[in-house]
C-alpha positions as CSV (number, residue, x, y, z in Angstrom):
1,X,0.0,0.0,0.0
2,X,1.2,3.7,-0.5
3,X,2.4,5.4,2.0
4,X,-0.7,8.5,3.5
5,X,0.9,11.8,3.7
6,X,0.0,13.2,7.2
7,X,-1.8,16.2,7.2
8,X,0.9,18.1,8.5
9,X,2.8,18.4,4.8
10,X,5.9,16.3,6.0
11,X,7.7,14.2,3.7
12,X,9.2,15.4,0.5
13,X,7.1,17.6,-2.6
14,X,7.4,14.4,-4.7
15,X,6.1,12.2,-2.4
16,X,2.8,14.3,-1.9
17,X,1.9,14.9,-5.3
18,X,3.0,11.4,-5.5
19,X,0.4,9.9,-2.1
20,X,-1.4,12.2,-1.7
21,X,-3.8,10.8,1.3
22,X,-7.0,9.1,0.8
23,X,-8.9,11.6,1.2
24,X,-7.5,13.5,-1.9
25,X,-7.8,10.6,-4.5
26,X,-11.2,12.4,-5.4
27,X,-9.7,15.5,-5.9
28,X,-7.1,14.0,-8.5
29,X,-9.5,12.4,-10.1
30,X,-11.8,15.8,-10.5
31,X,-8.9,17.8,-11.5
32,X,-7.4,15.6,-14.0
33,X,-10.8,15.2,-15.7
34,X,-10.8,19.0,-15.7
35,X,-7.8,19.2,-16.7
36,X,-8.7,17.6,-19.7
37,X,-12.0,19.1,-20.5
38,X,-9.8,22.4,-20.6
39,X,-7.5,20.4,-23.0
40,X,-9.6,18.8,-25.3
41,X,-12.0,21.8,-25.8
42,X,-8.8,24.8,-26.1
43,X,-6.5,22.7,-28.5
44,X,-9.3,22.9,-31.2
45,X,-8.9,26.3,-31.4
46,X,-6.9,27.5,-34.7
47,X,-5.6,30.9,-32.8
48,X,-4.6,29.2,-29.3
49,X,-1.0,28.5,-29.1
50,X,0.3,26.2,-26.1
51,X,1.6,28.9,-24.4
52,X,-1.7,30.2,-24.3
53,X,-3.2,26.4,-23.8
54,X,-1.7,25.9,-20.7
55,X,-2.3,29.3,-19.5
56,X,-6.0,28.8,-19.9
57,X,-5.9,25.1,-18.6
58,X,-3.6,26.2,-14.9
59,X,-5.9,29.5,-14.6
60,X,-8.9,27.1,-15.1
61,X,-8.2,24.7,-12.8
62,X,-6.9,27.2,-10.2
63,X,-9.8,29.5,-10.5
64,X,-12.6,26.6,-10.2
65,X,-10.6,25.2,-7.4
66,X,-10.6,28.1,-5.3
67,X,-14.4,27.9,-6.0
68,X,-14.6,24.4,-4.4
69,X,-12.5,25.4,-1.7
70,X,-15.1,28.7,-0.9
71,X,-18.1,26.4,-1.8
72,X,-16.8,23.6,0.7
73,X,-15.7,26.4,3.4
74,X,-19.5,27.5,3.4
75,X,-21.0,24.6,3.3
76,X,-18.6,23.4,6.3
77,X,-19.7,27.0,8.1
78,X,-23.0,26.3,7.8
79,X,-23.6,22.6,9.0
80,X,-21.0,23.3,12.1
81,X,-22.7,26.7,13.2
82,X,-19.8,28.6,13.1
83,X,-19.4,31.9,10.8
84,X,-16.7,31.4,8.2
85,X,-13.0,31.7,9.1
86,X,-9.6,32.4,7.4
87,X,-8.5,28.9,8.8
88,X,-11.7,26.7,7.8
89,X,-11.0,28.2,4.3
90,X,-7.3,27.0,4.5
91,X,-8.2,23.6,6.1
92,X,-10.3,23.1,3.1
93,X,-8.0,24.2,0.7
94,X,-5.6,22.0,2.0
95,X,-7.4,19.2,1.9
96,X,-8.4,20.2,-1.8
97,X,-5.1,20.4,-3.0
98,X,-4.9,17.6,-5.0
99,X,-7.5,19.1,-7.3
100,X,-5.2,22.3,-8.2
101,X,-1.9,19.8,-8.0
102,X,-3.5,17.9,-10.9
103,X,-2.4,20.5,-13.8
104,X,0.9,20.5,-12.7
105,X,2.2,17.4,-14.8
106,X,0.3,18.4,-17.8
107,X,1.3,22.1,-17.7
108,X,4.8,20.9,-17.6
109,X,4.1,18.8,-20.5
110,X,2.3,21.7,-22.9
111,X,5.5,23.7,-21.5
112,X,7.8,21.5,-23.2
113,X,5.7,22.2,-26.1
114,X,5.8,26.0,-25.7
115,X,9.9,25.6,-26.2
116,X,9.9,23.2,-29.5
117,X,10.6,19.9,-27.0
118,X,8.3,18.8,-29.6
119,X,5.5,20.0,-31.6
120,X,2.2,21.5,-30.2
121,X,-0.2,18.4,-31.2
122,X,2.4,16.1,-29.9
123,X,2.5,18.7,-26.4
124,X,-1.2,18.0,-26.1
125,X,-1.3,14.3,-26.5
126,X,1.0,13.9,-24.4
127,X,-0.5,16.2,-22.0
128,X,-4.0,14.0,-22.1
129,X,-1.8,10.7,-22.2
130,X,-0.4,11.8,-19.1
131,X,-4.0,12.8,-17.0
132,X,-5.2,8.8,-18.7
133,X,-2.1,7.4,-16.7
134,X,-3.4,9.6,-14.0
135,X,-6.9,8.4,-14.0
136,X,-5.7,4.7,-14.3
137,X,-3.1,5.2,-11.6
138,X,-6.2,6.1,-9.3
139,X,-8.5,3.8,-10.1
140,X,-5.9,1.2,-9.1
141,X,-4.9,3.0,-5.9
142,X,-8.5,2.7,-5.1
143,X,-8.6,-0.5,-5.4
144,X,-5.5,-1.2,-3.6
145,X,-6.4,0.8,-0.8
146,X,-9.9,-0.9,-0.5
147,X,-8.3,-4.3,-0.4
148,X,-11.0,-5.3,-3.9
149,X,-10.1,-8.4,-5.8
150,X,-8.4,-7.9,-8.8
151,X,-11.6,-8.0,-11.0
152,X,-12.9,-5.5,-9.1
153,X,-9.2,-3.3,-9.5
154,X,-10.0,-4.0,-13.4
155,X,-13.7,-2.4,-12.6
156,X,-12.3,0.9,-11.3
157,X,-9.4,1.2,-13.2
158,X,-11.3,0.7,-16.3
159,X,-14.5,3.5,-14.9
160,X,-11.9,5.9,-14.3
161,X,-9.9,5.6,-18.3
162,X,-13.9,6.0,-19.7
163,X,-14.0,9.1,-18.1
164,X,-11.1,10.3,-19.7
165,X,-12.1,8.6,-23.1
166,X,-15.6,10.4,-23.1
167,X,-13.4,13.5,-22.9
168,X,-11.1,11.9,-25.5
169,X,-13.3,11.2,-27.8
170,X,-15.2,14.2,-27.7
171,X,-12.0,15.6,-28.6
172,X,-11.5,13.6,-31.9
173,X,-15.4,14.1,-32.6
174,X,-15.0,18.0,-32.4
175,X,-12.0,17.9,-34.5
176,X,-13.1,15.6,-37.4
């Protein structure tokens, strides 16, 4: 089993984006599948350049990130009886990290793009290759977390790459 990162942040950068605790396996999966939506639908655009691309992509994700984090705070404000604090927001946005952490492999990926690593389509496959390996990598953490047989592991891992493909496929729909 992976190793849960505390809550306290300790262990190296690598490690958490890496194990990220349990908790925040829903988070990856939200913001990878974000992560691609932003992907799929910006790289059809004739006049967006990948420098752009992943401009658009981090802003997105960071931007409807802090709006889970607010939407969460309140939400945790409200059913606790307490007014809305500095720290609650923090907590949650903590917690939710792993949703904003998500466009960090992918915007590395459309960077190499941006300085002629390779070309621009190639930046962007690769970019939605790596957020499939991401979904994939969950589904089977799941599974290996919840102790499921390996048909089950096969279940997850295989709901969590048809997420992506919708997205995918969208993608090649739009563009033919």
């Amino acid at each position: 089993m992976a190793p849960a990162v505390d809550s306290s942040g300790s262990g190296s950068l690598v490690s958490r984006m890496l194990y990220r605790t349990r908790e925040q396996i829903a988070g990856t999966i939200y913001g990878t599948i974000l992560v691609m939506a932003v992907l799929a639908a910006g790289s059809e655009s004739e006049t967006i350049d990948p420098w752009e691309l992943d401009v658009l992509m981090v802003s997105t994700v960071v931007i409807l990130w802090g709006a889970h984090v607010y939407a969460h705070a309140i939400a945790e404000s409200l059913v606790s009886g307490k007014r809305l604090s500095l720290d609650a927001v923090l907590d949650v946005a903590r917690r939710e990290s792993a949703i904003a952490l998500a466009a960090v492999v992918p915007g590395v990926v459309l960077l190499l793009g941006v300085v002629g690593t390779y070309s621009e389509s190639t930046a962007v496959s690769l970019a939605l290759g790596v957020c499939m390996l991401t979904l994939g990598a969950q589904g089977a953490r799941y599974a290996r977390m919840a102790r499921l047989s390996p048909l089950a592991t096969g279940v997850f891992v295989l709901l969590n790459l048809t997420l992506g493909l919708v997205i995918v496929g969208l993608k090649v729909t739009l563009a033919g």
